[in-house]
mmCIF file of the N, C-alpha and C atoms, coordinates in Angstrom:
data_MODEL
# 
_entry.id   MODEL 
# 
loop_
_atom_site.group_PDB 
_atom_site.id 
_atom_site.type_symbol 
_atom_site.label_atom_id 
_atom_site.label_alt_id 
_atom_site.label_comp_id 
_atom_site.label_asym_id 
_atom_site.label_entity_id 
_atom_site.label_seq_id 
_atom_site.pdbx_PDB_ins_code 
_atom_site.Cartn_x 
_atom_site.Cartn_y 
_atom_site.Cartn_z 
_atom_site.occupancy 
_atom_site.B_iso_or_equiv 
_atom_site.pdbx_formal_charge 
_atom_site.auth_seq_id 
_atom_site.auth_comp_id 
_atom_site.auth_asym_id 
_atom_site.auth_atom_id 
_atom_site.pdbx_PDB_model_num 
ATOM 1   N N  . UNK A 1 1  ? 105.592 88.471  104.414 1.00 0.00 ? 1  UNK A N  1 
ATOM 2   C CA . UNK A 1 1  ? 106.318 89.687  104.704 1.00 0.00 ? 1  UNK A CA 1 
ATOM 3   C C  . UNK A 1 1  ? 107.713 89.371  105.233 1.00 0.00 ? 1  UNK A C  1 
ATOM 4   N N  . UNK A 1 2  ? 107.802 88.137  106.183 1.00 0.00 ? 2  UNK A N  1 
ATOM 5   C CA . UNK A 1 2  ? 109.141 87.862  106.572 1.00 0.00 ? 2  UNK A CA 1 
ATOM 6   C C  . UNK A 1 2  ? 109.326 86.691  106.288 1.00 0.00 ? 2  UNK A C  1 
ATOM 7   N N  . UNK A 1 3  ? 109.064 86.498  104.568 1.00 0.00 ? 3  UNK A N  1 
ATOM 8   C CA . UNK A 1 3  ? 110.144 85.114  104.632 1.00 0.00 ? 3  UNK A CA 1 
ATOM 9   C C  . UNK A 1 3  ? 111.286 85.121  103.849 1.00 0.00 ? 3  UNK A C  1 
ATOM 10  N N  . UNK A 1 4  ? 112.117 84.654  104.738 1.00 0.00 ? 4  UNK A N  1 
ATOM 11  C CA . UNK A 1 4  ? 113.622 84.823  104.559 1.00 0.00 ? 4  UNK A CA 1 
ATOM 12  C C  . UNK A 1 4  ? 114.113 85.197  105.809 1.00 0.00 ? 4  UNK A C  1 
ATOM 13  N N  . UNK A 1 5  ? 113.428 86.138  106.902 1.00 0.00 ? 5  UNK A N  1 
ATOM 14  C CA . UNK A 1 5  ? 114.183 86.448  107.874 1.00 0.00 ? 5  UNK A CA 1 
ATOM 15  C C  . UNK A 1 5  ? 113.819 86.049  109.060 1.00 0.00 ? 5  UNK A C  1 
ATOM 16  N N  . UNK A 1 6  ? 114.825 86.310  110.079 1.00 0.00 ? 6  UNK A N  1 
ATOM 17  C CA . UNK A 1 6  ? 114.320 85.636  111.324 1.00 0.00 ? 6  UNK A CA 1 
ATOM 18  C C  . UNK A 1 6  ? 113.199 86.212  111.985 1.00 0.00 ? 6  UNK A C  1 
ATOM 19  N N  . UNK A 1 7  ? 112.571 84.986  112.960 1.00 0.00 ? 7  UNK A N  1 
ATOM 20  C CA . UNK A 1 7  ? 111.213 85.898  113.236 1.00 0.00 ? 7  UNK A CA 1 
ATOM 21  C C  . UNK A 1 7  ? 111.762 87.089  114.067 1.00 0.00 ? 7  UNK A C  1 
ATOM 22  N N  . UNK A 1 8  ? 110.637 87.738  114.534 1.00 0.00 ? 8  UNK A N  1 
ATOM 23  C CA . UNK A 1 8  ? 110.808 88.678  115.023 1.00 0.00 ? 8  UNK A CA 1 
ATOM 24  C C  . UNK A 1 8  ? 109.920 89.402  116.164 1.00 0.00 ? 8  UNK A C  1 
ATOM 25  N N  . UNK A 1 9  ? 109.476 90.252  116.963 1.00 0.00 ? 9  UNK A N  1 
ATOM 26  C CA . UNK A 1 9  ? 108.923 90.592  117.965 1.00 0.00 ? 9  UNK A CA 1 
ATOM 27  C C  . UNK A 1 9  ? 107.178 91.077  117.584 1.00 0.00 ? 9  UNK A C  1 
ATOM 28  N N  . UNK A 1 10 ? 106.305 91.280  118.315 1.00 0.00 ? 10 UNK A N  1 
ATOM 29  C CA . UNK A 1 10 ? 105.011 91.811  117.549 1.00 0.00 ? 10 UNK A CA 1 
ATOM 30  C C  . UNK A 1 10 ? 105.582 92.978  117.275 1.00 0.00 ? 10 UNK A C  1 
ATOM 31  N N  . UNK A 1 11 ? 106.008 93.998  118.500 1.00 0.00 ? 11 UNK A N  1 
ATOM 32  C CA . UNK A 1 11 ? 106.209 95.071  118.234 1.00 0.00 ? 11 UNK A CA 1 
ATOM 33  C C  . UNK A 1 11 ? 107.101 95.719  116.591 1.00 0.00 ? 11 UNK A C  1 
ATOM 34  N N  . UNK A 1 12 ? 107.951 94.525  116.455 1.00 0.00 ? 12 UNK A N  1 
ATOM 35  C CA . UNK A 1 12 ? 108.564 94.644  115.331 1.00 0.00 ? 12 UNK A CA 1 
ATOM 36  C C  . UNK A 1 12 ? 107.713 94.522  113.881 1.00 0.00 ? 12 UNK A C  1 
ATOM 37  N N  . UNK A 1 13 ? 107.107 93.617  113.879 1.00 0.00 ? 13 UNK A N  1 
ATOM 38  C CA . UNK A 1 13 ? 106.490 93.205  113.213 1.00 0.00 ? 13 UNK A CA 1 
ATOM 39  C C  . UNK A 1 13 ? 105.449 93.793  112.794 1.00 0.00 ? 13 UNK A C  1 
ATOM 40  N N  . UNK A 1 14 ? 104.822 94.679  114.185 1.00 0.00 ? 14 UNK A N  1 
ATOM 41  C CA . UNK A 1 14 ? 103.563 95.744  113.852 1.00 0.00 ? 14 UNK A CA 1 
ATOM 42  C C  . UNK A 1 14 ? 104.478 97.133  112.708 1.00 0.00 ? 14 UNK A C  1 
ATOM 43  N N  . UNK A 1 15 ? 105.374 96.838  113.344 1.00 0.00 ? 15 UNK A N  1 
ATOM 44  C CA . UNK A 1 15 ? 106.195 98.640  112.831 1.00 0.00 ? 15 UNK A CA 1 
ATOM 45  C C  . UNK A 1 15 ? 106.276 98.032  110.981 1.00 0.00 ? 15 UNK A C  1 
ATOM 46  N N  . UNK A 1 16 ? 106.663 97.158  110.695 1.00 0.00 ? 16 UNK A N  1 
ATOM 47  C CA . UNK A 1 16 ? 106.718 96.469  109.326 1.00 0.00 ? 16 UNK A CA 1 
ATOM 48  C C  . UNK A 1 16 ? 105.427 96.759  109.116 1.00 0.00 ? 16 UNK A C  1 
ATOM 49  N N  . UNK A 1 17 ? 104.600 96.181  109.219 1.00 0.00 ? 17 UNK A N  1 
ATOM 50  C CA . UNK A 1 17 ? 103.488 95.858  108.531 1.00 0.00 ? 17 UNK A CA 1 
ATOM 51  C C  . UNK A 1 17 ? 102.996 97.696  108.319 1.00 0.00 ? 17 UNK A C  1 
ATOM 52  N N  . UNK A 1 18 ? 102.651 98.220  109.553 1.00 0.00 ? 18 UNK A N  1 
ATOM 53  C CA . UNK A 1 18 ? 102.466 100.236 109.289 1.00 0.00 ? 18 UNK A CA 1 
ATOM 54  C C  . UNK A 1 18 ? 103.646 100.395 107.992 1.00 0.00 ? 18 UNK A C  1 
ATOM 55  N N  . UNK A 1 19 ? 104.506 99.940  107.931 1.00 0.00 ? 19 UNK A N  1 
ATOM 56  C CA . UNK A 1 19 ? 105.378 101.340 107.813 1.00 0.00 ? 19 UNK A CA 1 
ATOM 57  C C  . UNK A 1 19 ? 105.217 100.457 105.589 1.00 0.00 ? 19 UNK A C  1 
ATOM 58  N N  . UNK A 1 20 ? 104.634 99.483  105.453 1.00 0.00 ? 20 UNK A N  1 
ATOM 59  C CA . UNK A 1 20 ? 104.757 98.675  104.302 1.00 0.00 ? 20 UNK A CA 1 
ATOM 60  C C  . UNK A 1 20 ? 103.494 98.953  103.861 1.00 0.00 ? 20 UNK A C  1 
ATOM 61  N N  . UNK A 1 21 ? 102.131 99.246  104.606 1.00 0.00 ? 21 UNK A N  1 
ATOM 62  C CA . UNK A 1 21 ? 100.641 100.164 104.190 1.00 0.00 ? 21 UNK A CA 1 
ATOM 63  C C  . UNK A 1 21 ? 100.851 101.581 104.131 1.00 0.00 ? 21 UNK A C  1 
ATOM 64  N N  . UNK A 1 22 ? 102.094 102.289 104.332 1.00 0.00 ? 22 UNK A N  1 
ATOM 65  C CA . UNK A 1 22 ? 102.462 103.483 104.406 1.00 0.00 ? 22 UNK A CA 1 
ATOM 66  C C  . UNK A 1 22 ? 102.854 103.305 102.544 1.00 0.00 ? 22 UNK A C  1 
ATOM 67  N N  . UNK A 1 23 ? 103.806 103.084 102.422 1.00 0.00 ? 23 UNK A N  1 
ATOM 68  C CA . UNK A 1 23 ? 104.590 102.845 101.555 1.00 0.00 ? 23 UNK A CA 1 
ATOM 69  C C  . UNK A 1 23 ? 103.539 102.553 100.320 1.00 0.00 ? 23 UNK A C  1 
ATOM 70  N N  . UNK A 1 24 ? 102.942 101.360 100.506 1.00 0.00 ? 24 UNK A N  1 
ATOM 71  C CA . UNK A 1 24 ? 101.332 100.934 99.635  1.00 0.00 ? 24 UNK A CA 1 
ATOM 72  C C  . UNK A 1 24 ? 100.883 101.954 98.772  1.00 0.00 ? 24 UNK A C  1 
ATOM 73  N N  . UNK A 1 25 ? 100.156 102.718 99.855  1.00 0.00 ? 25 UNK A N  1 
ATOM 74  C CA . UNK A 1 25 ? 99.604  103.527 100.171 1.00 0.00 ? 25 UNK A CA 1 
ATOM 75  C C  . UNK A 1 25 ? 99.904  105.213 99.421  1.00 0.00 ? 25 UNK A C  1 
ATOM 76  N N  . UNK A 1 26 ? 100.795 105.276 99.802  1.00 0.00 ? 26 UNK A N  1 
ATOM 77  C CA . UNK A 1 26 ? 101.820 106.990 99.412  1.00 0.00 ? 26 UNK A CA 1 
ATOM 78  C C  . UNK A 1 26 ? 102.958 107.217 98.200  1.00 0.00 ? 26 UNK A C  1 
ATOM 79  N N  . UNK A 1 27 ? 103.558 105.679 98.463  1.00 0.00 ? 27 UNK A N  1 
ATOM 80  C CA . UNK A 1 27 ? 104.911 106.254 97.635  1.00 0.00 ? 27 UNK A CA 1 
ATOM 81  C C  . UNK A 1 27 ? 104.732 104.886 96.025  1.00 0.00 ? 27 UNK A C  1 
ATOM 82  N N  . UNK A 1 28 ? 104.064 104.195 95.983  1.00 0.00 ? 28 UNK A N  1 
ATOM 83  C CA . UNK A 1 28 ? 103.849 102.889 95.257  1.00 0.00 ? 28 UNK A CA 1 
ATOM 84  C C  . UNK A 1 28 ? 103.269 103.315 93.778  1.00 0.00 ? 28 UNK A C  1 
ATOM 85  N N  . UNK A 1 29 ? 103.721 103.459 93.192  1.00 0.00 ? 29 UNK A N  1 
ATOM 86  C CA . UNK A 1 29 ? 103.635 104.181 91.456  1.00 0.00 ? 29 UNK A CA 1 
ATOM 87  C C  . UNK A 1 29 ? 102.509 103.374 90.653  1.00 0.00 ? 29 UNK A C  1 
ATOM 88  N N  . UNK A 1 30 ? 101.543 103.701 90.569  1.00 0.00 ? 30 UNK A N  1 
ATOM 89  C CA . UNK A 1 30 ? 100.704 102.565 89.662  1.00 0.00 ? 30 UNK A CA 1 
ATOM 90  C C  . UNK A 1 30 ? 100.320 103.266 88.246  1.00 0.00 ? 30 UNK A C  1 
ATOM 91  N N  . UNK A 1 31 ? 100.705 102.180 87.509  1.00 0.00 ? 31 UNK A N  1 
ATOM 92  C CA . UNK A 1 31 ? 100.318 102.990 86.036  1.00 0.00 ? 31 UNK A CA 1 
ATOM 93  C C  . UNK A 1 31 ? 99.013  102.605 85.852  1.00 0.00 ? 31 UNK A C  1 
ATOM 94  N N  . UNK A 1 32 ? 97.793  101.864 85.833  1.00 0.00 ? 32 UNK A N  1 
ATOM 95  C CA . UNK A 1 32 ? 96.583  102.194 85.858  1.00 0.00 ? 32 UNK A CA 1 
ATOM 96  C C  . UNK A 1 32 ? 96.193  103.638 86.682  1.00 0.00 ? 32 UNK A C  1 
ATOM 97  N N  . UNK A 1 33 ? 96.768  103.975 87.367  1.00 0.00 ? 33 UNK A N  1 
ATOM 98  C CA . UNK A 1 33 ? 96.504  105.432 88.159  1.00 0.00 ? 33 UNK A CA 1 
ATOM 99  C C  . UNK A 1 33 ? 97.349  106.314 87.356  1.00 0.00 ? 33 UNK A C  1 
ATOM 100 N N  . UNK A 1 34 ? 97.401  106.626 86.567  1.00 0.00 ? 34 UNK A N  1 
ATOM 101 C CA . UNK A 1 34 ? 98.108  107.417 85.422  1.00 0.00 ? 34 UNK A CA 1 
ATOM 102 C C  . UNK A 1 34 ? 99.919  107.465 86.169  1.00 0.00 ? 34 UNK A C  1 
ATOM 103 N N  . UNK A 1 35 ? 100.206 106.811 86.582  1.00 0.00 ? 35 UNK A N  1 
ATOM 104 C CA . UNK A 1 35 ? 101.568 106.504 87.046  1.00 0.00 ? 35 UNK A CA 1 
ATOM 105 C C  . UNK A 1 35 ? 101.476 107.193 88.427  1.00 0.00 ? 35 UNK A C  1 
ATOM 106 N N  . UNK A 1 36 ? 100.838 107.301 89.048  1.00 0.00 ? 36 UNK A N  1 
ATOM 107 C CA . UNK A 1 36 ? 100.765 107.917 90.550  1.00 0.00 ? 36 UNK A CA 1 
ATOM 108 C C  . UNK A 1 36 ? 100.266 107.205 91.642  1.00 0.00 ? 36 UNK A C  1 
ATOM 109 N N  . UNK A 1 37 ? 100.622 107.011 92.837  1.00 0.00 ? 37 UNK A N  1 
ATOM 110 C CA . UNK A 1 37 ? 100.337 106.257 93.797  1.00 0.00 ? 37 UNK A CA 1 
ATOM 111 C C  . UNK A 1 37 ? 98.768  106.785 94.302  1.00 0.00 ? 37 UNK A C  1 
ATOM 112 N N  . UNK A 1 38 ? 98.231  105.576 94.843  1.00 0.00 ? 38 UNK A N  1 
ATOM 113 C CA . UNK A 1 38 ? 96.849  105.848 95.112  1.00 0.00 ? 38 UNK A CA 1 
ATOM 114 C C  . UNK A 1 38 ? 96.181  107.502 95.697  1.00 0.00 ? 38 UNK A C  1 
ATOM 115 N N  . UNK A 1 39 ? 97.214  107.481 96.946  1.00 0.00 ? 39 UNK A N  1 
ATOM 116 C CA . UNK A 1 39 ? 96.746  108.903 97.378  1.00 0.00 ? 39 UNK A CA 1 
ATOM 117 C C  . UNK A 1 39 ? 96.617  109.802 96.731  1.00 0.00 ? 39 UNK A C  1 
ATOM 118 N N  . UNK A 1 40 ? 98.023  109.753 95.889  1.00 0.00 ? 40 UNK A N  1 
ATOM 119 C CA . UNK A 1 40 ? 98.016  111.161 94.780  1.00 0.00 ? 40 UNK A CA 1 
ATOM 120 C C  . UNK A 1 40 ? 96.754  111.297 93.850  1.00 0.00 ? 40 UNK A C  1 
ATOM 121 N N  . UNK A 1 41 ? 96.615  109.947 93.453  1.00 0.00 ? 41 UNK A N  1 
ATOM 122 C CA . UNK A 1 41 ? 95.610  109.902 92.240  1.00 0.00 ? 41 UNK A CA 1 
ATOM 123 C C  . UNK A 1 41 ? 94.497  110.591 92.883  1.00 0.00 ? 41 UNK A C  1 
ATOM 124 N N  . UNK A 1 42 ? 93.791  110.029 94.158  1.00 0.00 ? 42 UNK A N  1 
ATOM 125 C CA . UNK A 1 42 ? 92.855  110.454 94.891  1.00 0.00 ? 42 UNK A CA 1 
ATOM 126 C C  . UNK A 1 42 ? 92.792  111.984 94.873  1.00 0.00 ? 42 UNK A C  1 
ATOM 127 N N  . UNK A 1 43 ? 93.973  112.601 95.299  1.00 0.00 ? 43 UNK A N  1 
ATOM 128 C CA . UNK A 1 43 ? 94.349  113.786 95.502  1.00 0.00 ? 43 UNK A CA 1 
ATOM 129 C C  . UNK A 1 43 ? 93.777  114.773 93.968  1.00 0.00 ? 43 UNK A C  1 
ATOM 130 N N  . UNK A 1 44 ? 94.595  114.116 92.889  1.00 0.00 ? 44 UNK A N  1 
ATOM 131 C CA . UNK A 1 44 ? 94.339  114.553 91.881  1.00 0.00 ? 44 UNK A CA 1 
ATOM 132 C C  . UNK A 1 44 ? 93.082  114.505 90.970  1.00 0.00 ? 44 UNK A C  1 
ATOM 133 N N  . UNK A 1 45 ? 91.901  113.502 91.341  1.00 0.00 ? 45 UNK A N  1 
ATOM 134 C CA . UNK A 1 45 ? 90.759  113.787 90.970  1.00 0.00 ? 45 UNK A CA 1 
ATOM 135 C C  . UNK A 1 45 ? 89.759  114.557 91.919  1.00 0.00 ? 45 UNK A C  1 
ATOM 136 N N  . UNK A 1 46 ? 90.305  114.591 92.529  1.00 0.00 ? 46 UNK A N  1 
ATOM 137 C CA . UNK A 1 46 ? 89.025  115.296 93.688  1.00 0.00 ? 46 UNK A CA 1 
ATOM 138 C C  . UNK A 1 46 ? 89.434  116.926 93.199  1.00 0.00 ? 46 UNK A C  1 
ATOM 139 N N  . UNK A 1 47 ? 90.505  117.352 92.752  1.00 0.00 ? 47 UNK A N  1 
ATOM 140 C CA . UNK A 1 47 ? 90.788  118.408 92.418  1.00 0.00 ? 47 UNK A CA 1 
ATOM 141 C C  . UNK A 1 47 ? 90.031  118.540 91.177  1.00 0.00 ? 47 UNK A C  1 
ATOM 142 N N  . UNK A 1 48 ? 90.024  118.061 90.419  1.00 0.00 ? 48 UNK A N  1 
ATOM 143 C CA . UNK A 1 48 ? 89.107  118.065 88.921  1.00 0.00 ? 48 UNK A CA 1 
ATOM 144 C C  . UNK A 1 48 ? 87.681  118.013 89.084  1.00 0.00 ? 48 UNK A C  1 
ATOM 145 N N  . UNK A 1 49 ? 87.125  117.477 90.110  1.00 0.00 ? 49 UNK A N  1 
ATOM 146 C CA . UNK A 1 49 ? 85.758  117.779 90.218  1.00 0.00 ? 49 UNK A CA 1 
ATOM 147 C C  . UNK A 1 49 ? 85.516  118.819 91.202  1.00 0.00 ? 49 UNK A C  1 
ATOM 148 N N  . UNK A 1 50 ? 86.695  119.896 91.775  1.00 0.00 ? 50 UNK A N  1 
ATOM 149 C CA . UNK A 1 50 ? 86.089  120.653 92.734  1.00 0.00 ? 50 UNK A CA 1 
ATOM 150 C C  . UNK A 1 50 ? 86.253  122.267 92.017  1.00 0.00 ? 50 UNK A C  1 
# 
């Protein structure tokens, strides 16, 4: 996650790591998921079976 930069604090380091499983997580485009990031996809089948 930080190579290339200088180290850095936990606290810093915790906020990276959240804010990069955020990102993963929400905004990360996967085309096996019909081009939609995990949540959405999630989002979007649970709607089809309800």
């Amino acid at each position: 996650m930080n190579y290339g930069e200088e180290l850095c604090t936990y606290e810093e380091l915790k906020k990276k790591i959240e804010t990069y499983i955020n990102y993963y997580n929400t905004k990360r485009i996967k085309q096996k998921l019909a081009s939609m990031s995990p949540v959405n996809y999630r989002l979007h089948t649970s709607q089809l079976t309800a």
